[in-house]
C-alpha positions as CSV (number, residue, x, y, z in Angstrom):
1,X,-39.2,104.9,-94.8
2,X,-42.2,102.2,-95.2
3,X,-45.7,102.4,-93.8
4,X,-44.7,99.9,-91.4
5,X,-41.7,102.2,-90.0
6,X,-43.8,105.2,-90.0
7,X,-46.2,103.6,-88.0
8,X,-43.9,102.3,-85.4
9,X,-43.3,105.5,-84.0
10,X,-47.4,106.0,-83.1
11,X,-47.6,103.1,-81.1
12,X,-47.7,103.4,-77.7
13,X,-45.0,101.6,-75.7
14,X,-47.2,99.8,-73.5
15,X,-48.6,98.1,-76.0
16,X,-47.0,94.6,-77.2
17,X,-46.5,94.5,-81.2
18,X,-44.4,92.5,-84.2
19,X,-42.5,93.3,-87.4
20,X,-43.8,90.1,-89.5
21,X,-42.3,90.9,-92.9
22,X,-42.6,94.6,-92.1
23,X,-46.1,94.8,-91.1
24,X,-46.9,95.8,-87.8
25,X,-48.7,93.6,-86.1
26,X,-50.3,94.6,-82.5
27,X,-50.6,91.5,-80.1
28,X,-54.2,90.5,-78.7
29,X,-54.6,89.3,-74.8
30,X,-54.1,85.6,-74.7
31,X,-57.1,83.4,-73.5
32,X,-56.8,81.8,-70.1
33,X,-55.4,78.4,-71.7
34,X,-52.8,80.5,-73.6
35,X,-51.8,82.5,-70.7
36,X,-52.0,78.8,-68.5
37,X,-49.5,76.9,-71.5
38,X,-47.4,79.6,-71.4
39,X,-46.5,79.3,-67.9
40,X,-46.9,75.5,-67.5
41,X,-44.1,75.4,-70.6
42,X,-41.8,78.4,-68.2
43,X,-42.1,76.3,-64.8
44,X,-41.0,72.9,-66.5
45,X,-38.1,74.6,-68.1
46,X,-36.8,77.2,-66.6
47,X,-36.9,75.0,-63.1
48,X,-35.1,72.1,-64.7
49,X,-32.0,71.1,-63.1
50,X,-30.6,70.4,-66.3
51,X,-31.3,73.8,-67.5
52,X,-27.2,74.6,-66.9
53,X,-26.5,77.8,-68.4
54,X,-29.8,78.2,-70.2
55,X,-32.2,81.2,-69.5
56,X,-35.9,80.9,-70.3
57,X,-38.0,83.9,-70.8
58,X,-41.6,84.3,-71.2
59,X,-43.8,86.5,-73.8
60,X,-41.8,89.8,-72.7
61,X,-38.8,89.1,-74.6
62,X,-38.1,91.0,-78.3
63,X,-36.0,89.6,-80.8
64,X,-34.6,91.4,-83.4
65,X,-34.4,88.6,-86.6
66,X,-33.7,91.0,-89.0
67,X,-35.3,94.8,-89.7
68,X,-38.6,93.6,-91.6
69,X,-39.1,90.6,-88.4
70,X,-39.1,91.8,-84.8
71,X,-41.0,88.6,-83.0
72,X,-42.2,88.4,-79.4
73,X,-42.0,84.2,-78.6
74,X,-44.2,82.9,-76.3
75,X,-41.4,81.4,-75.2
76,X,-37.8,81.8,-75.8
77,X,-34.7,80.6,-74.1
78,X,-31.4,81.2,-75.0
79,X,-28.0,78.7,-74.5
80,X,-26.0,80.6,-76.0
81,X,-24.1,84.1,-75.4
82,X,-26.9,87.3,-75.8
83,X,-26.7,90.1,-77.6
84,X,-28.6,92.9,-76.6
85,X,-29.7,96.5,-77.7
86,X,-32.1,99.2,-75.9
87,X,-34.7,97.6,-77.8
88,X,-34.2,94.1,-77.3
89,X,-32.0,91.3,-78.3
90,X,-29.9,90.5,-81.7
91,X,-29.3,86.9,-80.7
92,X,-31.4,84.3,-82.3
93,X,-32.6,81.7,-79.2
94,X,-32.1,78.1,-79.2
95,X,-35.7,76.9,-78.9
96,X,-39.0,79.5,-79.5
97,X,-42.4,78.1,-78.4
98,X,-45.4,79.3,-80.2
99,X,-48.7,78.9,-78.2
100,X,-51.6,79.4,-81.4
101,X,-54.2,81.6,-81.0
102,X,-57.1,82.6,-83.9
103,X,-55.1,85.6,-84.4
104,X,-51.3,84.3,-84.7
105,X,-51.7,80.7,-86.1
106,X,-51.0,81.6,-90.0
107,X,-48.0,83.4,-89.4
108,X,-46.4,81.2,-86.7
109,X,-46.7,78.4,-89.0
110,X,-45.7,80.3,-92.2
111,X,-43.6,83.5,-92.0
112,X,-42.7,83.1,-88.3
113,X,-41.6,79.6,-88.7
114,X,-39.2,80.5,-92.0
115,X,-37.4,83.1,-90.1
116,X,-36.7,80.9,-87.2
117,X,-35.0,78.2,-89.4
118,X,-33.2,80.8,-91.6
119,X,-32.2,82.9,-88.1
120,X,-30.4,79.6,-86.8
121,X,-33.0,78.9,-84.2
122,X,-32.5,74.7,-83.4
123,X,-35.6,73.9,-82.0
124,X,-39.2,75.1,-82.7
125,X,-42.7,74.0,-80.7
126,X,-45.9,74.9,-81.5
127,X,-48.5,74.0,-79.0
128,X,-52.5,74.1,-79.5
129,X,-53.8,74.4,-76.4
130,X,-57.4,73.4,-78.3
131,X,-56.1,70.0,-79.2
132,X,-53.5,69.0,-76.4
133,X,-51.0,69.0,-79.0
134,X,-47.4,70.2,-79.7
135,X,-45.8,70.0,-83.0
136,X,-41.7,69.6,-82.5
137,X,-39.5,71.2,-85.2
138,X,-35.9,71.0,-85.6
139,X,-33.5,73.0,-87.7
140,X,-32.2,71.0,-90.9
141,X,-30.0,73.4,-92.7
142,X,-32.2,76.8,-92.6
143,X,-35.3,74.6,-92.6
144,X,-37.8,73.7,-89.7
145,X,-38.7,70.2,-90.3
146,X,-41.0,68.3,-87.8
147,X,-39.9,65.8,-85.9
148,X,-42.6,64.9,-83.7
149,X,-46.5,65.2,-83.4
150,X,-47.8,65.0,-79.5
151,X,-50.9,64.8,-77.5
152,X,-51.9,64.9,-73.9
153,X,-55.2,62.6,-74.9
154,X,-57.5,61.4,-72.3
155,X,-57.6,57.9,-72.1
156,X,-61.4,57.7,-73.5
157,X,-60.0,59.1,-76.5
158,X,-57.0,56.8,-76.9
159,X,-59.3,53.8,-76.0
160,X,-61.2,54.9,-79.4
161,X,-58.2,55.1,-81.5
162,X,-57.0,51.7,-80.1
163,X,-60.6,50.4,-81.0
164,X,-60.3,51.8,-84.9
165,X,-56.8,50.6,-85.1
166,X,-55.5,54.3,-85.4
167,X,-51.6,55.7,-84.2
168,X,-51.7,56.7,-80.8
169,X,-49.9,59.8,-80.7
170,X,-46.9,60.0,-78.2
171,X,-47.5,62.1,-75.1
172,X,-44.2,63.1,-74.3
173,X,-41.1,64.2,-76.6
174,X,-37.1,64.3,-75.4
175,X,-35.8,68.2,-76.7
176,X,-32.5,68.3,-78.1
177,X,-31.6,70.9,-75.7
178,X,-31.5,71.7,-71.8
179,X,-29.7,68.0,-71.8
180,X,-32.0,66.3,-73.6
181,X,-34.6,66.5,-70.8
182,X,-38.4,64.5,-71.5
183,X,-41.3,67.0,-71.6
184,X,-44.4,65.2,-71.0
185,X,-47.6,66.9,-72.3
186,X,-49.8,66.1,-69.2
187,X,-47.6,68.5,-67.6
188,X,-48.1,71.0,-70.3
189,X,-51.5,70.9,-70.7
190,X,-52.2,70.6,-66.8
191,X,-55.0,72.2,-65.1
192,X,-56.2,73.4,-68.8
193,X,-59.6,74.5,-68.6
194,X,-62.2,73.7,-71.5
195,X,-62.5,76.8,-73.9
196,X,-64.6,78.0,-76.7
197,X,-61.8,77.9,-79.8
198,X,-58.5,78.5,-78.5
């Protein structure tokens, strides 16, 4: 039995933790904006009324990718039959939606983001609350290749690009799932206070 196993049975069940590559990894408090995306991202899609059959859960939800990765999404939400044990669910969600933080950004964007595309996962966000951005991924045979680059800019800022003949970024994206439904980043990234970092 590894370090990582050992240690798993010390930690106290009230506290939220990963596997990532079989390293324990305990999960810091998210900062009001984090906490904020996470449920401006739940309300748009889990009160869709294309949603159908889909169910959206938010930052509670552990998935079991394989014994070394045992992830806790931001967001996950599942179109697909479930498959679930005492300690969480086997099936590998549609879409996952990362929300970075200081402490999470190198593995959601390394480790994290190869083990959704080898686990089958179709559709992968991640979302910097710092920028007003969201980075759209898809699944192209085991790989997570972006697809789109987003920003909810204010319009001082896009005046600027306009001026120095720089791409305005899109602000909204159409997902591949829930029916193909248009998620616009103002919504997103609404009522998102000003932080220090993330």
């Amino acid at each position: 039995m590894s370090i990582a196993h050992r240690e798993l049975h010390t930690c106290n069940d009230n506290h939220k933790f990963e596997h990532v590559d079989g390293i324990i990894t305990m999960m810091s408090p998210g900062s009001p904006s984090h906490t904020h995306t996470n449920i401006n991202i739940f309300r748009i899609l889990d009160s869709h009324p294309k949603k159908g059959k889909c169910r959206v859960y938010m930052e509670n939800m552990k998935i079991h990718f394989s014994k070394d990765d045992i992830f806790i999404p931001d967001i996950a939400a599942f179109c697909k039959k479930m498959t679930f044990t005492k300690d969480g669910t086997l099936t590998s969600p549609d879409l996952v939606v990362e929300v970075l933080s200081p402490s999470t950004a190198k593995n959601d964007r390394t480790r994290k983001m190869q083990v959704y595309g080898k686990s089958g996962v179709c559709e992968y966000w991640i979302i910097e609350p710092s920028t007003r951005c969201i980075e759209v991924y898809h699944n192209q045979d085991g790989t997570m290749v972006m697809s789109d680059l987003c920003a909810a800019l204010s319009q001082g800022d896009i005046e600027s690009l306009q001026q120095d003949g720089k791409h305005v970024p899109a602000s909204s994206f159409e997902t591949s799932l829930f029916g193909g439904i248009t998620i616009d980043l103002y919504k997103v990234f609404e009522d998102i206070l000003p932080e220090e970092g993330y």
